[in-house]
C-alpha positions, 0 to 999 in steps of 0.5 A, a space after each residue: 217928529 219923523 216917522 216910526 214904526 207902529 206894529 198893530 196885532 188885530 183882525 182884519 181885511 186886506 185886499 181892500 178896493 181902493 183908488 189912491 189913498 181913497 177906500 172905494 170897498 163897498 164892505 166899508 162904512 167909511 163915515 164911520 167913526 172908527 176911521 174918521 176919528 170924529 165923533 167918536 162915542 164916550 167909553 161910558 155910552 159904548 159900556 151902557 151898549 154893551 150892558 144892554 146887550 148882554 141884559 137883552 142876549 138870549 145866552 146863558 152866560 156871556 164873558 167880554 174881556 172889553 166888558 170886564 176892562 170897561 167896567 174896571 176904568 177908573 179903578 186904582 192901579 187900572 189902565 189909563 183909559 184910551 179913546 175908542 178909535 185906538 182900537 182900529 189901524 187904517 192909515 192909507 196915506 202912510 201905511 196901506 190903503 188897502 188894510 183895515 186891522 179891529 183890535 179889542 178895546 181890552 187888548 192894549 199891549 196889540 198896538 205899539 210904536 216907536 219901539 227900538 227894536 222893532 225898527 231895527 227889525 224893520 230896517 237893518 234886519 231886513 233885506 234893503 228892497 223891504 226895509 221901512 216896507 209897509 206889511 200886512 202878515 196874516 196869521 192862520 191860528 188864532 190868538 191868545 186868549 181867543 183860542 176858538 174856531 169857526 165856521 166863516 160860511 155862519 159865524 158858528 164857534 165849533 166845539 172842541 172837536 175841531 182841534 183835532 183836525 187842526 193838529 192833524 193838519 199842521 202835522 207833516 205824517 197826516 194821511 188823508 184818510 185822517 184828515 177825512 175823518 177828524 174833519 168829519 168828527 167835527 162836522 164836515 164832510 171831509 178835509 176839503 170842506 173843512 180847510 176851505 171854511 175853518 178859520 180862527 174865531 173872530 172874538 166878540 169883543 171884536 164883533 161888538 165893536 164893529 157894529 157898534 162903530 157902524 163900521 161895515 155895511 153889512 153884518 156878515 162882514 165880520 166873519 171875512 176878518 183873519 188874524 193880522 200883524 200889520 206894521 206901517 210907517 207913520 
């Protein structure tokens, strides 16, 4: 078979503890199904999870992109269904031992592998140290169509007004008096503050999946996630 190329886009942690191939990071459940591809729960009983908790959320209105896929399975002309475990990429033995990846059940066209021309990127594209080099490229803006902010200290999803010190800061002419006081119009107290605590919205599809698989061990882990593109060998 050999090996190929898997180009996986989510959320996810890296710098994981771990001794050899086995993960030793107290933020992980590592019976969870999501990493032991055992057990792994029936689409139809994580949509009756999410149905309950959509009918128990105190929101007004909340939109799932994997709500909307779960409950069109099975329709003409739909995706075949795939298991739920595919939503996740740890692979220790082949990739890195130290990168777990989430991506949303919805979000198929994240996850790919044996594709040529990714595997000419990865070899004869590359400097000949790196190719076949297992990687993990945070990315520090989010991904579309989880065009949002948050605040990493709560989970909070900032308003709008955080865009303009996000532009301000990836422009090269931005003054610091500037920075303070688009900061400050988003709710902090300066430039400090906010690029210490802003960080792409963790999706919640994401969210939901994670503590439906049980996968950390504390809830507020969620909010470590950052937008990944990992690339393995397997």
């Amino acid at each position: 078979m050999g090996i190929r190329v898997h180009k996986f886009l989510g959320y996810g942690l890296t710098g994981l503890e771990h001794d050899g191939m086995k993960l030793t990071d107290e933020r992980v459940n590592r019976e969870s199904w999501l990493l032991a591809h055992d057990g792994v729960p029936a689409l139809g009983d994580y949509f009756a999870w999410l149905e309950a908790r959509r009918a128990a959320s105190s929101k007004e209105f909340s939109f799932s992109l994997d709500w909307v896929h779960l409950k069109n399975l099975g329709k003409e002309n739909w995706p075949k269904p795939r298991d739920l475990d595919d939503c996740a990429a740890y692979d220790p033995e082949y990739g890195r031992p130290d990168v777990l990846v989430v991506r949303p059940y919805s979000a198929r066209d994240w996850y790919r592998f044996d594709d040529p021309i990714d595997y000419v990127q990865e070899t004869y594209l590359r400097d000949p140290g790196t190719a076949q080099e297992s990687r993990a490229d945070l990315i520090g803006a989010c991904l579309y169509p989880y065009q949002s902010y948050m605040d990493d200290r709560t989970g909070t999803a900032l308003d709008d007004k955080v865009f303009m010190w996000v532009r301000a800061s990836n422009a090269r002419d931005s003054s610091p008096e500037v920075l303070d006081t688009f900061a400050q119009w988003a709710g902090f107290s300066g430039h400090a503050e906010a690029s210490g605590h802003v960080v792409p919205f963790v999706p919640e599809e994401v969210q939901d999946l994670v503590e439906y698989a049980q996968l950390f061990t504390h809830a507020g882990v969620w909010r470590q996630l950052r937008p990944v593109l990992y690339t393995y060998w397997a």
